[in-house]
PDB file of N, H, CA, C and O in Angstrom:
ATOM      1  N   UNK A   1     132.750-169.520 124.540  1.00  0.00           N
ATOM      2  CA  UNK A   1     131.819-170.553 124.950  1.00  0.00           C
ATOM      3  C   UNK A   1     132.245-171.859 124.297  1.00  0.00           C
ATOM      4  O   UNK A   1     132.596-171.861 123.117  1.00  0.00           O
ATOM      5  N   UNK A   2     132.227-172.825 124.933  1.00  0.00           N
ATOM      6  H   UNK A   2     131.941-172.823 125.892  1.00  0.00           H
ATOM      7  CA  UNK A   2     132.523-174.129 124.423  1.00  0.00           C
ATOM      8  C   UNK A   2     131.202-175.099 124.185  1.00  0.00           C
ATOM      9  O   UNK A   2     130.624-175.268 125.258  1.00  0.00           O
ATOM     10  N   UNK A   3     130.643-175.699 123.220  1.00  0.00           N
ATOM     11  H   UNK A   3     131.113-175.561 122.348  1.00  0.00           H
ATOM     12  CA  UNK A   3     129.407-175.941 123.385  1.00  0.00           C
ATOM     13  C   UNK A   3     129.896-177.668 122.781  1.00  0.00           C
ATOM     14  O   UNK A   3     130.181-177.782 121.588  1.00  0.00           O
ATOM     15  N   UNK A   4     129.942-178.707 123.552  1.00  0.00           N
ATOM     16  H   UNK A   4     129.711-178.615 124.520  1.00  0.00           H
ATOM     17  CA  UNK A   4     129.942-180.418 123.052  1.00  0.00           C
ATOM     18  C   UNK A   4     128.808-181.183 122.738  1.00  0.00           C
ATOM     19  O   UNK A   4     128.351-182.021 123.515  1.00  0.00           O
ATOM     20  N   UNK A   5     128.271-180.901 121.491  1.00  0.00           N
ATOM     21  H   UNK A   5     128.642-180.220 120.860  1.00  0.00           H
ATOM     22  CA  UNK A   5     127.589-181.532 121.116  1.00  0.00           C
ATOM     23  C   UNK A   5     127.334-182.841 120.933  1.00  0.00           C
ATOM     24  O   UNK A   5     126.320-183.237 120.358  1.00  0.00           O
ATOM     25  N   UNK A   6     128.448-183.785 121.521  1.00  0.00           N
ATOM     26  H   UNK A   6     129.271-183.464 121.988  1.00  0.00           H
ATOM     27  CA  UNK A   6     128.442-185.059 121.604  1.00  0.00           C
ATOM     28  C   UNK A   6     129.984-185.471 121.958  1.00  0.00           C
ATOM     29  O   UNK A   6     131.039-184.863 121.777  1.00  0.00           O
ATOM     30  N   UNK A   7     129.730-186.595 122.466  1.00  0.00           N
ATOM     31  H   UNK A   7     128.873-187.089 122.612  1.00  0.00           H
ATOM     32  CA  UNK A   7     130.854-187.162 123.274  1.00  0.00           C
ATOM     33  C   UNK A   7     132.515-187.491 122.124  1.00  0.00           C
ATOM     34  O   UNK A   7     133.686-187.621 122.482  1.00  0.00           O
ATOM     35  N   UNK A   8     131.812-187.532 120.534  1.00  0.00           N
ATOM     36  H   UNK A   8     130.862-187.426 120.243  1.00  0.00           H
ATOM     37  CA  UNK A   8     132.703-187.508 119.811  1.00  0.00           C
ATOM     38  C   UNK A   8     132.693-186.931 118.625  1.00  0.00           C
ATOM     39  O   UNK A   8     132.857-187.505 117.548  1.00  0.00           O
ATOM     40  N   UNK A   9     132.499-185.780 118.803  1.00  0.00           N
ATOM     41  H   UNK A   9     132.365-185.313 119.677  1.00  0.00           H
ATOM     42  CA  UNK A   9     132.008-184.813 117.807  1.00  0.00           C
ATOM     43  C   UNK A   9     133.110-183.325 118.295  1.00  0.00           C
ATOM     44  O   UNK A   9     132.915-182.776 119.379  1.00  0.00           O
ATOM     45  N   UNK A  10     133.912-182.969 117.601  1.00  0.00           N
ATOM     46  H   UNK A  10     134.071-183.415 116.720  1.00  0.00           H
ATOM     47  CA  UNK A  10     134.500-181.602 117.796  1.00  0.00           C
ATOM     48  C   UNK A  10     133.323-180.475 118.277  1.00  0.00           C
ATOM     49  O   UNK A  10     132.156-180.516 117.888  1.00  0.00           O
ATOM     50  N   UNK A  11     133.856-179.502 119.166  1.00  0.00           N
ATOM     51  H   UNK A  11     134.804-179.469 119.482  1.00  0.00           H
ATOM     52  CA  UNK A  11     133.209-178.801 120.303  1.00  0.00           C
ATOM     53  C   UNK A  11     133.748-177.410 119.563  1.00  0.00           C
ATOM     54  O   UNK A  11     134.800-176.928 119.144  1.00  0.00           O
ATOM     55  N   UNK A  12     132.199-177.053 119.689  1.00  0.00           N
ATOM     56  H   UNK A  12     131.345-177.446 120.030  1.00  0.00           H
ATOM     57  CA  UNK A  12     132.348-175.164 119.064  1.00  0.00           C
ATOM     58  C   UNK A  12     132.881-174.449 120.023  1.00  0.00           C
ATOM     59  O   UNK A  12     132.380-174.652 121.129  1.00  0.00           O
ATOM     60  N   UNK A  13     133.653-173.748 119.978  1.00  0.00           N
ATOM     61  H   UNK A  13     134.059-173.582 119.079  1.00  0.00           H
ATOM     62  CA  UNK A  13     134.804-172.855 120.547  1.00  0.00           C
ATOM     63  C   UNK A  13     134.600-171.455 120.564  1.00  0.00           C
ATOM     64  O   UNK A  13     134.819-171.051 119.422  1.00  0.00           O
ATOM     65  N   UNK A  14     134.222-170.333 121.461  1.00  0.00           N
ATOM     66  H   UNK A  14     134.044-170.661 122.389  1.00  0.00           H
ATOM     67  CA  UNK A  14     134.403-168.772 121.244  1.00  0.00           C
ATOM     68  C   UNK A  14     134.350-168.591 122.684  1.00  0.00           C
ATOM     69  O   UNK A  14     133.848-169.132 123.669  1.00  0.00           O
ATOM     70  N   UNK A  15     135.341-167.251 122.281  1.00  0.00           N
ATOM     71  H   UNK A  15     135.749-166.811 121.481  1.00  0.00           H
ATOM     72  CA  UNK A  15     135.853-166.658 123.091  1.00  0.00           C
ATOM     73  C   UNK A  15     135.493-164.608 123.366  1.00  0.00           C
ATOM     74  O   UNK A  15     135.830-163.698 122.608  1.00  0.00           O
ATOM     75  N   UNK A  16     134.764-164.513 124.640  1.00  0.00           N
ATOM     76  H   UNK A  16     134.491-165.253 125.255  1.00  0.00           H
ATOM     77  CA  UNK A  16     134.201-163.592 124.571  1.00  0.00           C
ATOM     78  C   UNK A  16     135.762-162.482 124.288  1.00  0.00           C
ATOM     79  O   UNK A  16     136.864-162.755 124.762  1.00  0.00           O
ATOM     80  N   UNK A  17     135.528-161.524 123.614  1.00  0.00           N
ATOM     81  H   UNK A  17     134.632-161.302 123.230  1.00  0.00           H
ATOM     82  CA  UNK A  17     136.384-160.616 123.304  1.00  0.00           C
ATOM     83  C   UNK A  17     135.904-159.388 123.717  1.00  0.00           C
ATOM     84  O   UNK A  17     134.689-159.221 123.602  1.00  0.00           O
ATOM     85  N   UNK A  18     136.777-158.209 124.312  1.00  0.00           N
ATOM     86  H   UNK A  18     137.764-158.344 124.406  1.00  0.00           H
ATOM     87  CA  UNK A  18     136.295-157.026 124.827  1.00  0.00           C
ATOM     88  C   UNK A  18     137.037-156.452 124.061  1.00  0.00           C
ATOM     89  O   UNK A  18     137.966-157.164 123.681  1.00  0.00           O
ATOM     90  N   UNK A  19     137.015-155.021 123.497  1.00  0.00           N
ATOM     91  H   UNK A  19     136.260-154.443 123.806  1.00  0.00           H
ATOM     92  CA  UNK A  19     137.232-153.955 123.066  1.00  0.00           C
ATOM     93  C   UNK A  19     138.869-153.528 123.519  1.00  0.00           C
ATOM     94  O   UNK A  19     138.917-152.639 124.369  1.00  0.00           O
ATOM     95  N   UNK A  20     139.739-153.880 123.208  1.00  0.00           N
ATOM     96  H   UNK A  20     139.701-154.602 122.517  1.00  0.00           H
ATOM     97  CA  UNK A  20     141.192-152.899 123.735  1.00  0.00           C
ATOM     98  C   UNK A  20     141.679-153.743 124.419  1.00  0.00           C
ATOM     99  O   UNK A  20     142.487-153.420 125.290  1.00  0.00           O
ATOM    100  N   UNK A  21     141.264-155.271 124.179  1.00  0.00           N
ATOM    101  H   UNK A  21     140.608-155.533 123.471  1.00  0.00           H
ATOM    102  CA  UNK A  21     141.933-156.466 125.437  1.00  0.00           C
ATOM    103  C   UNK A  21     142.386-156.958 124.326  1.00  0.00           C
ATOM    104  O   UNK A  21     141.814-157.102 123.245  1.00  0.00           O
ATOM    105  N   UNK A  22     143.756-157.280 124.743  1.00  0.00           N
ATOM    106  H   UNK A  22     144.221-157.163 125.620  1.00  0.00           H
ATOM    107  CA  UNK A  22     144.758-158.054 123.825  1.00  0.00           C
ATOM    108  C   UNK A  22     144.310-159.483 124.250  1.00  0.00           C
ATOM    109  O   UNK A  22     143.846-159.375 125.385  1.00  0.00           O
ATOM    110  N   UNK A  23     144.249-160.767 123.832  1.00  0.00           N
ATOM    111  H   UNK A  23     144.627-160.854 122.910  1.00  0.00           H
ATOM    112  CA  UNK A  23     144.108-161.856 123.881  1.00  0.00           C
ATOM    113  C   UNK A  23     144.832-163.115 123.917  1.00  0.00           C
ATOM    114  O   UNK A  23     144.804-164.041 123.106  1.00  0.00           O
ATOM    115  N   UNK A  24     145.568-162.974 125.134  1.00  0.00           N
ATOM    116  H   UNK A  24     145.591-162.222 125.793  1.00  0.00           H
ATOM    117  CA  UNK A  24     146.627-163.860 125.339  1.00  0.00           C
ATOM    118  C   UNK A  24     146.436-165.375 125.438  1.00  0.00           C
ATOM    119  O   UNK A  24     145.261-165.615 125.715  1.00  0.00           O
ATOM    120  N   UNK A  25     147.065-166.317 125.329  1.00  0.00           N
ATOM    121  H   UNK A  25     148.020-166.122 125.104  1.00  0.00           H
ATOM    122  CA  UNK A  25     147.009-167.530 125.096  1.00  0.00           C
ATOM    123  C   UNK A  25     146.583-167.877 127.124  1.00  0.00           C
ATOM    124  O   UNK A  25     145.569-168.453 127.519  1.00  0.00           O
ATOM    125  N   UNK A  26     147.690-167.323 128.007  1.00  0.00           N
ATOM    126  H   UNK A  26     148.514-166.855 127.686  1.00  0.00           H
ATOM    127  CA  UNK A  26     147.018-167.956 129.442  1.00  0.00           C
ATOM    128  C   UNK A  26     145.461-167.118 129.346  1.00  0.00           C
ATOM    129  O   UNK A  26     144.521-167.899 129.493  1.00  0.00           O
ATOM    130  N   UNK A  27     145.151-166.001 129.176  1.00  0.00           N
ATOM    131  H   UNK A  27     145.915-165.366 129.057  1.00  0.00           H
ATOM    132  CA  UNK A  27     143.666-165.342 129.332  1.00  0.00           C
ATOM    133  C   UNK A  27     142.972-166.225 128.591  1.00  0.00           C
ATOM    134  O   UNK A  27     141.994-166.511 129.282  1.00  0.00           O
ATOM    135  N   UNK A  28     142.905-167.008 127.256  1.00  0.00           N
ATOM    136  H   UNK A  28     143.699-166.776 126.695  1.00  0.00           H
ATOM    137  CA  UNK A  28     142.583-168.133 127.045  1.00  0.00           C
ATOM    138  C   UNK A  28     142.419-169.329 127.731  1.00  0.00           C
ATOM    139  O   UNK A  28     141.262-169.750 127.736  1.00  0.00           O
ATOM    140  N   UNK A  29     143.215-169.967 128.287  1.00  0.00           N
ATOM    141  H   UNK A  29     144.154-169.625 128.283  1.00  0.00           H
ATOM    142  CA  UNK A  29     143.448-171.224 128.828  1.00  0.00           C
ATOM    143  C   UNK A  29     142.793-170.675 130.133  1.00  0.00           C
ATOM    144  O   UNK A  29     141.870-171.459 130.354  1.00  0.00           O
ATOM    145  N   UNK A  30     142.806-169.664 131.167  1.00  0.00           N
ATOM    146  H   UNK A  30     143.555-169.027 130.987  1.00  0.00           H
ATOM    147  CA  UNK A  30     142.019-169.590 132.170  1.00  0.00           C
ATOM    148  C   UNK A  30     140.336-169.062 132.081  1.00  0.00           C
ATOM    149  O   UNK A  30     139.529-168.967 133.005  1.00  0.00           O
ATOM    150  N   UNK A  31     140.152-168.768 130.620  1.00  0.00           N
ATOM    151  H   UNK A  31     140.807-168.845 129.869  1.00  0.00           H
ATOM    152  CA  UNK A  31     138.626-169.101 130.184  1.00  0.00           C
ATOM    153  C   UNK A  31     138.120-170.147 130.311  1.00  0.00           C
ATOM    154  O   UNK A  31     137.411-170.434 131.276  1.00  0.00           O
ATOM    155  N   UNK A  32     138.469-171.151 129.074  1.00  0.00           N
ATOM    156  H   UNK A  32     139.045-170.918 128.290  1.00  0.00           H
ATOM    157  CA  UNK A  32     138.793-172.928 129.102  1.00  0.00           C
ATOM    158  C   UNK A  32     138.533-173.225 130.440  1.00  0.00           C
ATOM    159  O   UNK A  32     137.399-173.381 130.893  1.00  0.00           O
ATOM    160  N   UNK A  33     139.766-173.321 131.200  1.00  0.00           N
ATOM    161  H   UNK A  33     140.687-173.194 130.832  1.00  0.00           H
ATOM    162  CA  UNK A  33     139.770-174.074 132.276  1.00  0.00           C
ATOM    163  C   UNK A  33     138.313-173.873 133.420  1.00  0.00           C
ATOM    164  O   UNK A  33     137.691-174.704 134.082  1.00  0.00           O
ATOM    165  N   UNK A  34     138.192-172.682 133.293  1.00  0.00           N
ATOM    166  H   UNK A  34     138.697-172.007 132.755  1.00  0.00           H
ATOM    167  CA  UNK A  34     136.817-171.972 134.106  1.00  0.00           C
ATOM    168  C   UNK A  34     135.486-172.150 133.982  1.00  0.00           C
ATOM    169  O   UNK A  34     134.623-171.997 134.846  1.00  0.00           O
ATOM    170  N   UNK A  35     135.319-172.629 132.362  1.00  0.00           N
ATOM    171  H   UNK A  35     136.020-172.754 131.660  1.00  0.00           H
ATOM    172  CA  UNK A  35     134.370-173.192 131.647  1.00  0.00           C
ATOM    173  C   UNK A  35     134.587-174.308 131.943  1.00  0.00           C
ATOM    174  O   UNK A  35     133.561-174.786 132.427  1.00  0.00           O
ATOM    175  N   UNK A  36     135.511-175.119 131.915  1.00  0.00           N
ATOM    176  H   UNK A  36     136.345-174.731 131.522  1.00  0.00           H
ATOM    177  CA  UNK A  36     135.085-176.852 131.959  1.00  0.00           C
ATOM    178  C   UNK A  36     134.932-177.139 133.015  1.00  0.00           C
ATOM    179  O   UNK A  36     134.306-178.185 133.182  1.00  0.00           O
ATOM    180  N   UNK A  37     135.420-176.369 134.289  1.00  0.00           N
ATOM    181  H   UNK A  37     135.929-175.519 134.154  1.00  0.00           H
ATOM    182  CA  UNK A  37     135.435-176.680 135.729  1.00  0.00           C
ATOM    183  C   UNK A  37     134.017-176.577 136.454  1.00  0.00           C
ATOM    184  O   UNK A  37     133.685-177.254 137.426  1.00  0.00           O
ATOM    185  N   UNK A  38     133.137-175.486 135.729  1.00  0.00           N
ATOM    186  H   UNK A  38     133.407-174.936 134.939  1.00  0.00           H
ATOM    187  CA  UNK A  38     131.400-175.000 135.722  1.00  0.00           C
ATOM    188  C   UNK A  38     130.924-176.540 134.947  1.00  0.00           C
ATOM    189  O   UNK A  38     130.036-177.274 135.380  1.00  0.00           O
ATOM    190  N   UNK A  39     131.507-176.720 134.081  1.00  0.00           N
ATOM    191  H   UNK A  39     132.229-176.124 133.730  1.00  0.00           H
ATOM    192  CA  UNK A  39     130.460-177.682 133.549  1.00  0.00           C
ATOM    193  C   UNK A  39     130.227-178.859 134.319  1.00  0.00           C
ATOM    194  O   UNK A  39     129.119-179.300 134.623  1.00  0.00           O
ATOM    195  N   UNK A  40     131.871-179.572 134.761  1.00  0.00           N
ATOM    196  H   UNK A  40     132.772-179.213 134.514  1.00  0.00           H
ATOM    197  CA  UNK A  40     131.839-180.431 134.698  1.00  0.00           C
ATOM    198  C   UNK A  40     131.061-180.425 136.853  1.00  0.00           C
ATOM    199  O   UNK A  40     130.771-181.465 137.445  1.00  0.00           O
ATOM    200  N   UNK A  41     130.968-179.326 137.332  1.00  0.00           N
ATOM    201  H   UNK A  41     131.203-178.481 136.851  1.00  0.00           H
ATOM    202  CA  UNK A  41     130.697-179.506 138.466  1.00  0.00           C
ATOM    203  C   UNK A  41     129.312-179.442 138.261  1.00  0.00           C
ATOM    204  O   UNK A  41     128.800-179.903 139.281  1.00  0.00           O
ATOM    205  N   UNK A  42     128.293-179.048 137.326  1.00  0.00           N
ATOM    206  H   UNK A  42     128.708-178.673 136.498  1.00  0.00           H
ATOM    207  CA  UNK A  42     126.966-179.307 136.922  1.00  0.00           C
ATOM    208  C   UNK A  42     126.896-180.604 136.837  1.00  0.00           C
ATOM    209  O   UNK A  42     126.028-181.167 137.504  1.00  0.00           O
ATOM    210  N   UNK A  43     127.623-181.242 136.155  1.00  0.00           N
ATOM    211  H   UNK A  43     128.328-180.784 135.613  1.00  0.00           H
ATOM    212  CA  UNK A  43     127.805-182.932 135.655  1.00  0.00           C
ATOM    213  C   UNK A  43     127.343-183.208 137.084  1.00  0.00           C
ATOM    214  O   UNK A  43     126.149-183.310 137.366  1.00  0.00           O
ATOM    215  N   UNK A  44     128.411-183.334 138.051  1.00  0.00           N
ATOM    216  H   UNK A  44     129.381-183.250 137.822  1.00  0.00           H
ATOM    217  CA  UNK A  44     128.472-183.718 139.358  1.00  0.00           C
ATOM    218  C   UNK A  44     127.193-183.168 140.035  1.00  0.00           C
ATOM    219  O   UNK A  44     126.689-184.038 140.746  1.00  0.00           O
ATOM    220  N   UNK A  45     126.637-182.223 140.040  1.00  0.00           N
ATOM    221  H   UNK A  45     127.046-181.516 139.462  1.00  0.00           H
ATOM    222  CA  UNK A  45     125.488-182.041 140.304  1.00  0.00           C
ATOM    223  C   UNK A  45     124.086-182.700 140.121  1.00  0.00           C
ATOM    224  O   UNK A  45     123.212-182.989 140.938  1.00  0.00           O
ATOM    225  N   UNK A  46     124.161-182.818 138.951  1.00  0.00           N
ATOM    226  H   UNK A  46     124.871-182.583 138.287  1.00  0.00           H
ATOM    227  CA  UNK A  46     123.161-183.737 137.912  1.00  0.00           C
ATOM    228  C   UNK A  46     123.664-185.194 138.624  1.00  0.00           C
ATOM    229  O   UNK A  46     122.766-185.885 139.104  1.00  0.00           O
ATOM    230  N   UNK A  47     124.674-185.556 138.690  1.00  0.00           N
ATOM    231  H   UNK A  47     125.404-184.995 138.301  1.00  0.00           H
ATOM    232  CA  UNK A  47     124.458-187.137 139.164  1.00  0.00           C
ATOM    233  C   UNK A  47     124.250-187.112 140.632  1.00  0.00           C
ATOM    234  O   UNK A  47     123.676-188.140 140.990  1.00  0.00           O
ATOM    235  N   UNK A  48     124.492-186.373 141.520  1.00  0.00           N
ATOM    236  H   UNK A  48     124.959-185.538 141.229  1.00  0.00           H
ATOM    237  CA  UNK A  48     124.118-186.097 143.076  1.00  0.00           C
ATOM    238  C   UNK A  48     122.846-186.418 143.142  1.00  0.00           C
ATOM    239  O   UNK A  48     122.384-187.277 143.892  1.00  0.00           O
ATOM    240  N   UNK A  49     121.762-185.234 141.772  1.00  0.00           N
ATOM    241  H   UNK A  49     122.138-184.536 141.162  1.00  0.00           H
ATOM    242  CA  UNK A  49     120.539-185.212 142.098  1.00  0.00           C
ATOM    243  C   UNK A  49     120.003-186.680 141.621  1.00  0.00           C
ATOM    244  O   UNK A  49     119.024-187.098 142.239  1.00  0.00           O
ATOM    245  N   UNK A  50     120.482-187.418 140.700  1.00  0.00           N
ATOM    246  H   UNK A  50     121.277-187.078 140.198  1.00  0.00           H
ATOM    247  CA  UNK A  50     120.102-188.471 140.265  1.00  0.00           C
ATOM    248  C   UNK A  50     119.981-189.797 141.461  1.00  0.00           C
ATOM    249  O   UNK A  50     119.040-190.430 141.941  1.00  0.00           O
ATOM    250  N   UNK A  51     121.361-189.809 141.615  1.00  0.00           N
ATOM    251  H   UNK A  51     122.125-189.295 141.226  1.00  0.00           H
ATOM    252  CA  UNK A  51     121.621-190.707 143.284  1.00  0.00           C
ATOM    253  C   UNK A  51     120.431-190.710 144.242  1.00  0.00           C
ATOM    254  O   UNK A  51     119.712-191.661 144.548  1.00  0.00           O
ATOM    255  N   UNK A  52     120.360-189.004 144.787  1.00  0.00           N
ATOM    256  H   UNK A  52     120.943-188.231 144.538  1.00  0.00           H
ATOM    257  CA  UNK A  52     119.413-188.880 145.605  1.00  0.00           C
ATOM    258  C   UNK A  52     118.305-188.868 145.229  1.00  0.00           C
ATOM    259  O   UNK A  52     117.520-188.644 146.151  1.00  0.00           O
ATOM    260  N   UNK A  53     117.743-189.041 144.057  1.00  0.00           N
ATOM    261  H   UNK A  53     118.380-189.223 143.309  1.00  0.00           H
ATOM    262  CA  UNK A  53     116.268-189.481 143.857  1.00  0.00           C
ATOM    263  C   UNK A  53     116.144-191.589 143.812  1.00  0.00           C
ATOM    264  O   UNK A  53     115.123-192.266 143.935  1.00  0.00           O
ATOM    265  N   UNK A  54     117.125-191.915 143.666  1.00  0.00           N
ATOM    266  H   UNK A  54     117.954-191.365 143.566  1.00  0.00           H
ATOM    267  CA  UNK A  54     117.426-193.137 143.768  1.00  0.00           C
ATOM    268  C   UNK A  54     117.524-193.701 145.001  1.00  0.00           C
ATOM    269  O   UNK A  54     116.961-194.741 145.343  1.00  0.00           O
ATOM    270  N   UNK A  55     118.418-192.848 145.845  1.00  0.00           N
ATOM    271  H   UNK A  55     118.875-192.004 145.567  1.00  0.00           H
ATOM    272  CA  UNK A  55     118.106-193.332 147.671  1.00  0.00           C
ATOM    273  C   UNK A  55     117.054-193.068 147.700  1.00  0.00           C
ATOM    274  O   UNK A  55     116.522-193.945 148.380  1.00  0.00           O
ATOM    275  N   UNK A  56     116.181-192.233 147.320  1.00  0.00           N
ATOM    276  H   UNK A  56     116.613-191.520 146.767  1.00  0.00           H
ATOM    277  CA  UNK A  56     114.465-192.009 147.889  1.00  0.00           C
ATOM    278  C   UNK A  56     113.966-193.504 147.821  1.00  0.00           C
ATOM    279  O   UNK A  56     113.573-194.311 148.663  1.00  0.00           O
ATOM    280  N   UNK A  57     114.140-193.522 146.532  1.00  0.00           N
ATOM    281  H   UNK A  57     114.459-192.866 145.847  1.00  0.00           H
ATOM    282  CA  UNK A  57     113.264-194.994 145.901  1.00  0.00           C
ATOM    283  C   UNK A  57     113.451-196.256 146.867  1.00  0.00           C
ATOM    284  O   UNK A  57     112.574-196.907 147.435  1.00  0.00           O
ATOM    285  N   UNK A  58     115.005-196.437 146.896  1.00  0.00           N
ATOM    286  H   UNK A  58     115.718-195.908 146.435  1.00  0.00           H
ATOM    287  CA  UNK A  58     115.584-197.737 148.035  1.00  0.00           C
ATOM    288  C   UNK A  58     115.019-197.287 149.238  1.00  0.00           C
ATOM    289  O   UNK A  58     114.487-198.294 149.707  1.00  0.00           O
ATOM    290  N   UNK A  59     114.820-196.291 150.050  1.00  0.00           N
ATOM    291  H   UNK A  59     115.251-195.474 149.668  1.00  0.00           H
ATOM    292  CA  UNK A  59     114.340-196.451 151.019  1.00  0.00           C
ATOM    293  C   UNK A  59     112.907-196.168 151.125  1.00  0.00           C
ATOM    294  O   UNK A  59     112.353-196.210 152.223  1.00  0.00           O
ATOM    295  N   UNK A  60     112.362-195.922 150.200  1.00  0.00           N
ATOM    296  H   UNK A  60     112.812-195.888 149.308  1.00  0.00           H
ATOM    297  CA  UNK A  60     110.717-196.047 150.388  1.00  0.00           C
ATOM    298  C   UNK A  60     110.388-197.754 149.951  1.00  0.00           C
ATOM    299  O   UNK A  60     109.331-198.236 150.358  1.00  0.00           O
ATOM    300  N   UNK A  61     111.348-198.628 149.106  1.00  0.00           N
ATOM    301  H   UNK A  61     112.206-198.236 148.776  1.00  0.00           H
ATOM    302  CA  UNK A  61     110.971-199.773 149.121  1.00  0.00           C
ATOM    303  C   UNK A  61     111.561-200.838 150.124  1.00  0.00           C
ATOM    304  O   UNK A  61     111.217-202.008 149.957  1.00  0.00           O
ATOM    305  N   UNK A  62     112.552-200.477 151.306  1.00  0.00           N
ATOM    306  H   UNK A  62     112.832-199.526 151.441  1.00  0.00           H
ATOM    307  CA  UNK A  62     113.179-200.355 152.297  1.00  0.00           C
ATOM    308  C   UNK A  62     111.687-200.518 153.460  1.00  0.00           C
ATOM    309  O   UNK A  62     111.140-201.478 154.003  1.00  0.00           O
ATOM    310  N   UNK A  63     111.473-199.152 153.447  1.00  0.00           N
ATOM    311  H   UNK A  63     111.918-198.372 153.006  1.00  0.00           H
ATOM    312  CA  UNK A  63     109.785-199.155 154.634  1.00  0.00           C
ATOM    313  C   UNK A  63     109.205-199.962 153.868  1.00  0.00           C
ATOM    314  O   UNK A  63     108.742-200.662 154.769  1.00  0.00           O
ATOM    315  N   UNK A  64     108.670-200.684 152.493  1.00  0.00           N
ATOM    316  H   UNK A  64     109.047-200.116 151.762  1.00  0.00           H
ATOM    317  CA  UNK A  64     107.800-201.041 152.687  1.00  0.00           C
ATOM    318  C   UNK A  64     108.364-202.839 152.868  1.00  0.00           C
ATOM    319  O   UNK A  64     107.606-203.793 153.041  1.00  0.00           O
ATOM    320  N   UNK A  65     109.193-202.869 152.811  1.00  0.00           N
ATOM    321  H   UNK A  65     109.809-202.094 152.671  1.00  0.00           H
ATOM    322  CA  UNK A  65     109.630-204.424 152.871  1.00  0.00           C
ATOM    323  C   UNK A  65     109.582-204.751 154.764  1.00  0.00           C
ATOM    324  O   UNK A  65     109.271-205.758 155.400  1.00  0.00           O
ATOM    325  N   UNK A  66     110.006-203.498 155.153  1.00  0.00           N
ATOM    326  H   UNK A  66     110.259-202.679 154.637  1.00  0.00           H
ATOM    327  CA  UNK A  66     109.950-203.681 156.399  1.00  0.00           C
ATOM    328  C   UNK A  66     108.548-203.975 156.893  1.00  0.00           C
ATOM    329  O   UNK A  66     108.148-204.907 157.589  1.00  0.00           O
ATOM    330  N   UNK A  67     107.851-202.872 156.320  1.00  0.00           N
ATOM    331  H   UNK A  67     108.176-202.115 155.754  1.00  0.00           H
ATOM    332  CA  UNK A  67     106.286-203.107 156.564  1.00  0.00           C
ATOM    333  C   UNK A  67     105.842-204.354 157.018  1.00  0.00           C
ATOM    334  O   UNK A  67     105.406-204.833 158.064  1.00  0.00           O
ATOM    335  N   UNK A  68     106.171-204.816 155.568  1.00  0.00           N
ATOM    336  H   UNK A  68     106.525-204.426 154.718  1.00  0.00           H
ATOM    337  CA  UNK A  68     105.570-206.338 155.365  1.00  0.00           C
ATOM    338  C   UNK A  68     106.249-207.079 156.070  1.00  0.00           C
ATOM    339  O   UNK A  68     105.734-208.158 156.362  1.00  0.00           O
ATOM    340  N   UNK A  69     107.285-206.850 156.461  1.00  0.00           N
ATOM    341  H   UNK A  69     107.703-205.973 156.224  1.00  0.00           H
ATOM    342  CA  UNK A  69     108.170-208.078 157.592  1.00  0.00           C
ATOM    343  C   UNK A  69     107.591-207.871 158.685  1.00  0.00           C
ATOM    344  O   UNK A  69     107.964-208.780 159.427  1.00  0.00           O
ATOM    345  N   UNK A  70     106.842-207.157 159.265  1.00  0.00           N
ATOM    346  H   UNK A  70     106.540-206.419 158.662  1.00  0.00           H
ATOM    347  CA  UNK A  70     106.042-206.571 160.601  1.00  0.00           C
ATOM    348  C   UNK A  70     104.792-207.687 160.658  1.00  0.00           C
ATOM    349  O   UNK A  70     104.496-208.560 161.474  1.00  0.00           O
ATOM    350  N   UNK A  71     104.213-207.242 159.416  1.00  0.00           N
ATOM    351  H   UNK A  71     104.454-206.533 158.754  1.00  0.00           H
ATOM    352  CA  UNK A  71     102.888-208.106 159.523  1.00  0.00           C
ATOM    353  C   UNK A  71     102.616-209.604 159.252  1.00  0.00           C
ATOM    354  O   UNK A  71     101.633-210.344 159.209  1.00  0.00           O
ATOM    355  N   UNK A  72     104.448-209.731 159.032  1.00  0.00           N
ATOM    356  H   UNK A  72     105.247-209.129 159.067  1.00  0.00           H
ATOM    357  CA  UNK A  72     103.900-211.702 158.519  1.00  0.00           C
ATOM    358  C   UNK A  72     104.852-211.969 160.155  1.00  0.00           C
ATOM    359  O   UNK A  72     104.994-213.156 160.448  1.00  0.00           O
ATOM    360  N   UNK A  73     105.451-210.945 161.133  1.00  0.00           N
ATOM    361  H   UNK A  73     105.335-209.980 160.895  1.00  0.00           H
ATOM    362  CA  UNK A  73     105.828-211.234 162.135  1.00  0.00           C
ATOM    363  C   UNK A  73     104.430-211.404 163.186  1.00  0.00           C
ATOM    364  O   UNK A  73     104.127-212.528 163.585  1.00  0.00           O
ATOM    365  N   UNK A  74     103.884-210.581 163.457  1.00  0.00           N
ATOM    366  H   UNK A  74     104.130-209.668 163.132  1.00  0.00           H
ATOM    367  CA  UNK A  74     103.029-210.838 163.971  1.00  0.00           C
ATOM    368  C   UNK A  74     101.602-212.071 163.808  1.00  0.00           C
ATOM    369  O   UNK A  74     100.550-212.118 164.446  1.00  0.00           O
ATOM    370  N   UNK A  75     102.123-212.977 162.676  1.00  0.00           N
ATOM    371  H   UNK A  75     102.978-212.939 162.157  1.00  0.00           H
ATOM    372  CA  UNK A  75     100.733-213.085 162.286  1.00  0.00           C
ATOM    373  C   UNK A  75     101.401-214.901 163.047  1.00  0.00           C
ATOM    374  O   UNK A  75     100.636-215.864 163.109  1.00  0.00           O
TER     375      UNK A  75
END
């Protein structure tokens, strides 16, 4: 498990170990790589959901600008 406790702070490191499995440096590095590739597509997730709560906002203040452009049209 790799756990980054901050953007500049050294990152705790373990590695699940099984019973009678030798522990090679690539079985390593394709842990690593598998782990950061999960994280960092959460990252990307987390800012998707962020965005899209942000388009909500622009376009609910979107209708209401329109709104109001309706009613000073008609008036």
């Amino acid at each position: 498990m790799i756990e980054q406790t901050g953007q500049n702070e050294p990152a705790e490191f373990s590695v699940r170990v099984f019973p009678n499995q030798q522990l090679s440096f690539e079985t390593l590095l394709d842990e690593i790589c598998e782990r950061l590739h999960d994280t960092r597509q959460q990252g990307f997730l987390k800012r998707i959901r962020r965005l899209e709560v942000l388009l909500d906002e622009l376009e609910q203040e979107l209708d209401e600008l329109s709104a109001l452009r309706n009613r000073l049209l008609r008036k």
